[in-house]
N, C-alpha and C positions, 0 to 999 in steps of 0.2 A: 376279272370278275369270277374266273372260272376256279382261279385260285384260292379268292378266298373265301366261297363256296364249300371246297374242299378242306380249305383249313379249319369251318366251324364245325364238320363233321366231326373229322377228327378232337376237337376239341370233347368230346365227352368221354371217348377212349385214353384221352391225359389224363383227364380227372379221376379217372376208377383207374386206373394205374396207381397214382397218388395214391389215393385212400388205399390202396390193397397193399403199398407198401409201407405207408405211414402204419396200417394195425397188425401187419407181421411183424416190425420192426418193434414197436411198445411189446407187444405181447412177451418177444423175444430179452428185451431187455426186462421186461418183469421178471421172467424166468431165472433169468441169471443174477441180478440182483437180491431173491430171494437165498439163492444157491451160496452165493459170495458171502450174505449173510449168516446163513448157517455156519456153515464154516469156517469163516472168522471167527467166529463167537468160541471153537472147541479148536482150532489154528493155534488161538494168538499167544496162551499159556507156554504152550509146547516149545513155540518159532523162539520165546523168549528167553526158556532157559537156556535153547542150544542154542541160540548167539554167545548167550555169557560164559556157557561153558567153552566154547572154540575162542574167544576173546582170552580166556583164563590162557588156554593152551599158548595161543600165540605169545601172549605176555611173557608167561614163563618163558619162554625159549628166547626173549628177545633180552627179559633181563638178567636172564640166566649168563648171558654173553657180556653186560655190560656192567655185572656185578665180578667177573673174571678180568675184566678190563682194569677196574676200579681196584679191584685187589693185589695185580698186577701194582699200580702206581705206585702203592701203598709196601708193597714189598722193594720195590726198587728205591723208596724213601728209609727203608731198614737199610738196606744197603748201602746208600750214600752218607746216613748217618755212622755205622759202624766203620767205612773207610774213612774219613773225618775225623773221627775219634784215634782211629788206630794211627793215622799220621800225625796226628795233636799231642797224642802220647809220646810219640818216639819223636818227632823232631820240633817241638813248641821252642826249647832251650837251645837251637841249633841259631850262633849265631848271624849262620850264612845268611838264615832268612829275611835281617835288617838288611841286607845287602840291597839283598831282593829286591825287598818291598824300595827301598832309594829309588832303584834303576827300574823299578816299574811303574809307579806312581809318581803323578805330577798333582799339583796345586791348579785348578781351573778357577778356583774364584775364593775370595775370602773365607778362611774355612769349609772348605770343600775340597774333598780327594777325590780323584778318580784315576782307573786304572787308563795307560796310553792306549791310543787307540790302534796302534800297528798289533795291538794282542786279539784284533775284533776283524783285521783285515788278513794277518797272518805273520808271523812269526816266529824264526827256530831259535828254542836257548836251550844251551845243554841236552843236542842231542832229540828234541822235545820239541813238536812245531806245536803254538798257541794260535789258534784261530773259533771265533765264535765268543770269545772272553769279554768281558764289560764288568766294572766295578763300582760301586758308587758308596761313597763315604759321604755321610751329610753332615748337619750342625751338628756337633758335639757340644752336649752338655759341661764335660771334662776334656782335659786333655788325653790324646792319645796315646798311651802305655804301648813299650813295645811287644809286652805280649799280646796286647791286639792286632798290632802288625802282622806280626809271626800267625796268627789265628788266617788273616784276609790271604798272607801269601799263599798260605795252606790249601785255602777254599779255591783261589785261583787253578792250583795245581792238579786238587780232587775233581772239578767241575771239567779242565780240560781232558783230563782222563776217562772220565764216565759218561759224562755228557751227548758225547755223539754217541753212545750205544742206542741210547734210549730216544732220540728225536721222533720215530714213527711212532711212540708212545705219549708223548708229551707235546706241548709246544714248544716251552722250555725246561732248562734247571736250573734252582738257584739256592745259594744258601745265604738265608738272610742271619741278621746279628740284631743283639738286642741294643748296641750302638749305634740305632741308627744308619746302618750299612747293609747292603746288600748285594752279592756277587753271580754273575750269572752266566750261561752258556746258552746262547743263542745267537746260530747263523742267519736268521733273517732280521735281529732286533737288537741296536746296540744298547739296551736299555740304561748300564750305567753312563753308558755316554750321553743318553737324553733326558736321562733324570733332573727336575724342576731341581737350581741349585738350595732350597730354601725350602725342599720336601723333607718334614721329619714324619720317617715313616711308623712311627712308635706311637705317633699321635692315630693312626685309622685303624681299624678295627682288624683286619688281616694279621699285622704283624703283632700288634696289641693282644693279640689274643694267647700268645705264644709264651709271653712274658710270665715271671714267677708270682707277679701278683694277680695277674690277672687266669692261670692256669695252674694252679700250683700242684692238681693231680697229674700235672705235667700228660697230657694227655694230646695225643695225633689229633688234627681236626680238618675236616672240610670246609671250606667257607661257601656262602652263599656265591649268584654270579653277580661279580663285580668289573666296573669302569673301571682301566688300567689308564688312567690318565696319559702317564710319561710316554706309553705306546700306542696307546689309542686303540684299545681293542678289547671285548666281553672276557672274561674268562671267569674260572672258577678253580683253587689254592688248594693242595694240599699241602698241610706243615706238619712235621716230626721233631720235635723240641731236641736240642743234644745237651745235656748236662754234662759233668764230671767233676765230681768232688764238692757238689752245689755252686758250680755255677755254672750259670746258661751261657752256653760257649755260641751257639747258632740253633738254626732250624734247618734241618734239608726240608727240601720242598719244589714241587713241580706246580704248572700250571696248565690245565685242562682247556684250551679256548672254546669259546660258544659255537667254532665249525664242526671241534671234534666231537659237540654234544649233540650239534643236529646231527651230525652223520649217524647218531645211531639214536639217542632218546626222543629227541624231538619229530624221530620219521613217525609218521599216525602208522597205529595197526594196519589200518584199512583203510581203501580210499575215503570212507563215508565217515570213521571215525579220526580225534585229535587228541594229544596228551597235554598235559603238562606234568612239571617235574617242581617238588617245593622240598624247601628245608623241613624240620619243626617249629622253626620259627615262622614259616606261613612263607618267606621271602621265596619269591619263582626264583628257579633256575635255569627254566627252559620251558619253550613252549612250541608245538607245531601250529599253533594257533597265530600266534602274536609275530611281527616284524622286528626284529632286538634292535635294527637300524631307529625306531620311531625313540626309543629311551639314551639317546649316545649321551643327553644330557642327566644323564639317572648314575648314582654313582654304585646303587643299588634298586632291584625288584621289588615293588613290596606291595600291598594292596595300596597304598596311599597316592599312589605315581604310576600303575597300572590299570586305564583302564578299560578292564574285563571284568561282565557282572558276574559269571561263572566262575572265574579263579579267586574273586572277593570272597562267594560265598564258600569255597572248597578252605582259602586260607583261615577264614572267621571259623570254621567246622575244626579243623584238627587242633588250629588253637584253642579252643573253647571247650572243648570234649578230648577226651582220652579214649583209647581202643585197644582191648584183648588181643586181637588178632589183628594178624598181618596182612590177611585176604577183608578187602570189604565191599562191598557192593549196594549204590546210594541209589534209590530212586525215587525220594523225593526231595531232592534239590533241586532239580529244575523239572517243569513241566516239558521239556522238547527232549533232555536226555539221561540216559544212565551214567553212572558213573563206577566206573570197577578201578579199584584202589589196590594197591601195593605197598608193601611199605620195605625197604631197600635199608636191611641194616650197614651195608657198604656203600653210602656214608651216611647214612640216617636218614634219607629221602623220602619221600609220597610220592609213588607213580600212579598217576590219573590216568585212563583212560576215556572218555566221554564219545560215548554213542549214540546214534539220534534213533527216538523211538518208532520215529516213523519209518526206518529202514527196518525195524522188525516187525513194524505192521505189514511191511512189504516183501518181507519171508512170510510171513503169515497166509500172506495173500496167491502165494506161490502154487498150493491143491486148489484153490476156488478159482485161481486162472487157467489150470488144465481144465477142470468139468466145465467149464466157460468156452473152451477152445472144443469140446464134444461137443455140448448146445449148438456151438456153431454151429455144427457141420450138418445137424437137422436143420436150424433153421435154413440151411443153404439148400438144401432139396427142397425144404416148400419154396424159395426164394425161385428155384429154377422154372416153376412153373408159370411164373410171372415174366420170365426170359423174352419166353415167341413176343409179346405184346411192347417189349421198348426195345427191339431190334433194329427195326427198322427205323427209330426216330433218335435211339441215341446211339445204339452200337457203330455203325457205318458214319455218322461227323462225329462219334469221339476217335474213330479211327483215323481221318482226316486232320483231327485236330491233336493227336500223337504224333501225328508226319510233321506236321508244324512244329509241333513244340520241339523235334529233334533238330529240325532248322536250327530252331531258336540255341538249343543245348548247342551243335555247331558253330552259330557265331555267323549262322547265315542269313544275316539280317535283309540284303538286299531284294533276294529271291522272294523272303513273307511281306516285306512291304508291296512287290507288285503285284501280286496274287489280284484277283479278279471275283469279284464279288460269285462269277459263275465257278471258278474252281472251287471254293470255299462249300458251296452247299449245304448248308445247315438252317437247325433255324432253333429260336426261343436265346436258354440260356448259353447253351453251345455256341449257336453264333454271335452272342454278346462278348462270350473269349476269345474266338476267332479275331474278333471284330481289334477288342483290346490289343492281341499280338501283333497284330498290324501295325497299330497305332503306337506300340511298344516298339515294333521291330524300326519303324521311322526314329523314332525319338534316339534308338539305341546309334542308328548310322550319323545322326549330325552329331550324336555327342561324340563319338568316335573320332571322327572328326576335328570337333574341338580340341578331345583330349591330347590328338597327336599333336596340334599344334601348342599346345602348351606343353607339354611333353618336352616339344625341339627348345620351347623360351627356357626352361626350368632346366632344361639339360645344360644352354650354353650358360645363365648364370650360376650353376653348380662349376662348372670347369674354373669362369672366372675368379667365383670366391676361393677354390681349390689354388689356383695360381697366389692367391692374398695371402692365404694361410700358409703356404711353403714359403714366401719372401718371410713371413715374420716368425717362422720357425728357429732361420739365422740372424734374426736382429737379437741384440740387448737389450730389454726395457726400458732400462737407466739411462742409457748412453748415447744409444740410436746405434752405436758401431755393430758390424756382425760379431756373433757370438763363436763360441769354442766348438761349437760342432762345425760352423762355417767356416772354422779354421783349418781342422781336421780335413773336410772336405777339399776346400782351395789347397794345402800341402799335398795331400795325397795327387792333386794336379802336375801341381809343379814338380814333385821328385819323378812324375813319371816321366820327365821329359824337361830335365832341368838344365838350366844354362849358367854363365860364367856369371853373369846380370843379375842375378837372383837372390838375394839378400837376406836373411831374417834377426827380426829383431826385437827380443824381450826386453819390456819396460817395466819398474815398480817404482813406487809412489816411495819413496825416504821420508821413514818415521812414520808411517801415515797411523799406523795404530795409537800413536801419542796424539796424533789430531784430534782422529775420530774420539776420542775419549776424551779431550780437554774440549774440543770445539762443536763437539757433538755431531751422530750421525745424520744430522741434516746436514749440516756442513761438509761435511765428508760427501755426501752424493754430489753436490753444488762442485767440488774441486772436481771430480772423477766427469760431471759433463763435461767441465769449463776443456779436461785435459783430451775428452773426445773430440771436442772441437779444432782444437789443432791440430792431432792424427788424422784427420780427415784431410787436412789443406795438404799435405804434405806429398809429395808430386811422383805421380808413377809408384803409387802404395795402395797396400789393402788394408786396413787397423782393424784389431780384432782386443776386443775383453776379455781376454784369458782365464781373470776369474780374481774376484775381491780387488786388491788394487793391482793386481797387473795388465799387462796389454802387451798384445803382440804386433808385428808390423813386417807384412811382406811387401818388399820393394826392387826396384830396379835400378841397377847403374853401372856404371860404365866398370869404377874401382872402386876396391876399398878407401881410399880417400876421398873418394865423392862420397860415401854413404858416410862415413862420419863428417864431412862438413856438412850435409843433412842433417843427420843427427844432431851435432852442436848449433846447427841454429834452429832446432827444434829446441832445444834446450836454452835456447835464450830466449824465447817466447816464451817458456814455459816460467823462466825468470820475470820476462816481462810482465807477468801477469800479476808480482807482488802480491802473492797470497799470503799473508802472515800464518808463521809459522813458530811460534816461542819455545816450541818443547821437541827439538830437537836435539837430538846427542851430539851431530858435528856442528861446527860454527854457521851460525848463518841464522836469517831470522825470518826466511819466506822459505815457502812450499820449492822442494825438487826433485828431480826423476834422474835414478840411474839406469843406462841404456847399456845391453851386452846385443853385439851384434856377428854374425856368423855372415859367411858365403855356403851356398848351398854346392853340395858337393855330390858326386852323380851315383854315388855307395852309399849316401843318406839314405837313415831311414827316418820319418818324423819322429822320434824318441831321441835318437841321436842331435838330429837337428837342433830339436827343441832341449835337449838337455847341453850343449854345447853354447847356447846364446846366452842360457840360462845361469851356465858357470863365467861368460864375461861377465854377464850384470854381475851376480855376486864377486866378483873380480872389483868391479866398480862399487858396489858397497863397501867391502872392505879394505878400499883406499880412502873412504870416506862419505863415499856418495856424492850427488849432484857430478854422473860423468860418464861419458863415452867409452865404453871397452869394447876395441873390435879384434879378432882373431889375430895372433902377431901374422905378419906377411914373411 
């Protein structure tokens, strides 16, 4: 009774606390509000121009760097076109270069060339290693003159030469033809090798643009950024037409990817601001804004298939309107931001900047937050006076209730749940948090609790599926057999520690290519199970898919004449199976498999091994196929 007594006493001394803080505090915020006011009002002009002026600065200095870039490109496209030309000139009528082009190009598909692939993996002719090279010849309108011939081996020749200088500058290089062909230097993209065979590139707009009907000022050009299909990846073209004696012999040209434009156009000025980058024809090229991933189905930028209402209205503006100057600066396009413009005669571009206005409201605001932080500090002296009178009721339990919360910041949930109503000491709203932490610090121990025990379930079913995902790393999807890494793996076993017993043995499918093309690749997968099937039964073996129709097969036995009687009654199941087979080169009219078989030997190394089984099977191919080759004894 005694206590609460004394609590209505003090109940009048809370309440004139309240009120003396509630009308210092308004007063306090009138004062500053007016102040903040003022000052805003004669701030906001000033904050605004020198944003745009130190925006200007940045700008310059950043495109300053990527107009040197740009020009760069553009000079190294001089250059690739004048060595082209100087080697066109002097060896076009050399008639080595039919040689060439024989021993270098093959036929991939119906009217379609392309250059061989060992010139994109590596190597050396005449003195001259070819690596990074890909060629692609598509439908011809016409037949192929050999001075176009002589033109592609050229290009080969130039591209291997000049090409790796320039890689940290470009993605790649290529010179394209107005035949429909185009030759290229890129060590991460074999692009003529992945070119759609039925791509005429004359029909899109990139190469089409080069052409003498279409360019006839014969003029250098940048293209918008475009979908490289065949490679799968943004970029954006520069072409340099090469003529001689009128006629369009190629185009040198590089291509610019959308990494190397974010690396430098697409970073924003500033954290608070974003660019974008457009041709004159309005098409983006780059944006800090946008994710290029969201358009992979866009084969170009354009407002029709982009959508941002900011770059709509930017594109609908330069198209629609013409501009004196190169510097321009927008602010009423959008009501949230400025917009400071550039315009980039290397390669005709609009650099946008967009800055949000309310970030210069908030440089504006920068002197009326100092005289705001003075006010404080008066009103903090009349505040002090009010000290002596909540000392006692709040200073000493928010002191208590700081000890707590470090608890809490600790992790020492235990200790605040058992606290005791008489440690706690407080009262009103203090000890309603008190009260809360309590109630918190419980909740916090049986979740803990919980979690570790889910924690342990989630941990062992990670390991489990962990275990799933490594067995089907070494499977083959098709087959169910283990794959070529599991190959790699189980040999590297066995040679460390190889025996007399040890056997390997490469299988391929005879003819199978005639199959899979008369009988189609359903049919083809259907043979390649039926033939897993039986490597599997096959006794004291490991069978592996090599890769397309081969299979490998690690076994054990006594002798070489026990692994070819193996063998050959593998091979008469494999007969037994009566797969027809009509389009076959040697006699016969069902499916067969020729088998080259080795003993492992304790100086093998997998290369050897595997290229020694590899030469019985072709041993057995060209006896005819359907047949056993094992090492002579």
């Amino acid at each position: 009774m005694a206590e609460l007594i004394d609590e209505r006493r003090r109940e009048p001394r809370k309440r004139l606390a309240n009120r003396l803080l509630v009308r210092v505090i308004a007063v306090s915020l009138l004062l500053l509000v007016v102040t903040l006011v003022a000052t805003m009002w004669f701030a906001y002009p000033r904050a605004k121009q020198q944003v745009i002026a130190d925006l200007q600065l940045m700008i310059d200095e950043k495109l300053k760097r990527n107009q040197q870039s740009l020009s760069l490109v553009e000079l190294r496209g001089e250059q690739l076109a004048d060595s082209f030309l100087q080697d066109y000139r002097a060896f076009s009528t050399d008639p080595s270069l039919l040689e060439y082009y024989a021993d270098w190009f093959e036929t991939t598909s119906p009217g379609v060339q392309r250059l061989q692939e060992r010139f994109f993996t590596g190597e050396r002719i005449d003195d001259s290693l070819f690596r990074g090279m890909s060629v692609f010849v598509g439908p011809q309108a016409k037949p192929i003159t050999d001075e176009f011939r002589a033109r592609l081996v050229i290009a080969v020749r130039v591209l291997n030469r000049l090409g790796p200088a320039w890689q940290s500058l470009v993605s790649n290089t290529h010179l394209s033809f107005p035949e429909n062909a185009l030759a290229i230097y890129s060590l991460d993209n074999p692009w003529g090798r992945l070119a759609d065979k039925d791509l005429v590139m004359t029909d899109y707009a990139t190469v089409k643009s080069t052409l003498l009907t279409e360019n006839p000022e014969r003029q250098a050009n940048w293209t918008g950024l475009y979908r490289d299909l065949s490679a799968d990846y943004w970029t954006i073209t520069y072409q340099r037409p090469i003529d001689w004696q009128g006629q369009h012999l190629a185009n040198a040209s590089f291509d610019v990817s959308l990494e190397q434009l974010l690396q430098d156009l697409a970073k924003p000025i500033t954290e608070q601001s974003f660019s974008y980058v457009l041709n004159e024809s309005g098409h983006l090229i780059v944006s800090s804004r946008l994710d290029h991933k969201m358009y992979a189905q866009q084969p170009t930028l354009t407002p029709e298939n982009v959508d941002d209402s900011l770059y709509q209205a930017i594109a609908e503006r330069i198209t629609q309107e013409s501009f004196a100057d190169a510097y321009q600066v927008w602010d009423d396009l959008d009501a949230n931001y400025i917009f400071v413009a550039h315009y980039l005669g290397t390669p005709g571009w609009w650099y946008f900047t967009a800055y949000p206005k309310e970030d210069i409201v908030a440089e504006a605001l920068e002197l009326p937050v100092k005289i705001a932080l003075v006010s404080s500090l008066l009103v903090f002296a009349v505040l002090m006076t009010l000290w002596y009178f909540v000392r006692q009721e709040v200073s000493q339990p928010l002191t208590r209730l700081a000890r707590m919360a470090r608890m809490l910041n600790e992790k020492n949930y235990q200790d605040i749940a058992q606290q005791s109503e008489r440690q706690i000491r407080s009262h009103g709203e203090v000890r309603q948090v008190t009260n809360a932490f309590r109630v918190m610090a419980r909740r916090f121990v049986k979740a803990n609790n919980e979690l570790e025990q889910r924690v342990q379930e989630r941990t062992q079913a990670l390991s489990e599926a962990n275990c799933k995902l490594e067995e089907l790393a070494h499977l083959d999807g098709l087959t169910g057999l283990m794959n070529r890494r599991a190959l790699q793996n189980d040999l590297s076993a066995v040679l460390a520690n190889p025996s007399t017993e040890d056997f390997f043995v490469m299988a391929d499918i005879d003819d199978f290519k005639p199959y899979n093309d008369n009988y189609g690749h359903e049919a083809g997968d259907q043979v390649l199970i039926k033939l897993a099937e039986l490597f599997k039964r096959l006794e004291q073996s490991h069978s592996y898919r090599y890769g397309g129709e081969e299979f490998a097969i690690l076994l054990k036995a006594s002798s070489h004449s026990v692994v070819v009687e193996q063998l050959q009654a593998l091979r008469a199941q494999i007969h037994a199976l009566a797969i027809e087979h009509n389009f076959r080169r040697h006699p016969g009219s069902v499916l067969s498999v020729s088998l080259g078989v080795t003993r492992v030997r304790p100086s093998d190394s997998a290369a050897e091994l595997i290229q020694r089984a590899d030469q019985n099977m072709y041993r057995g191919k060209q006896q005819g196929g359907d047949t056993v080759v094992a090492d002579e004894v």
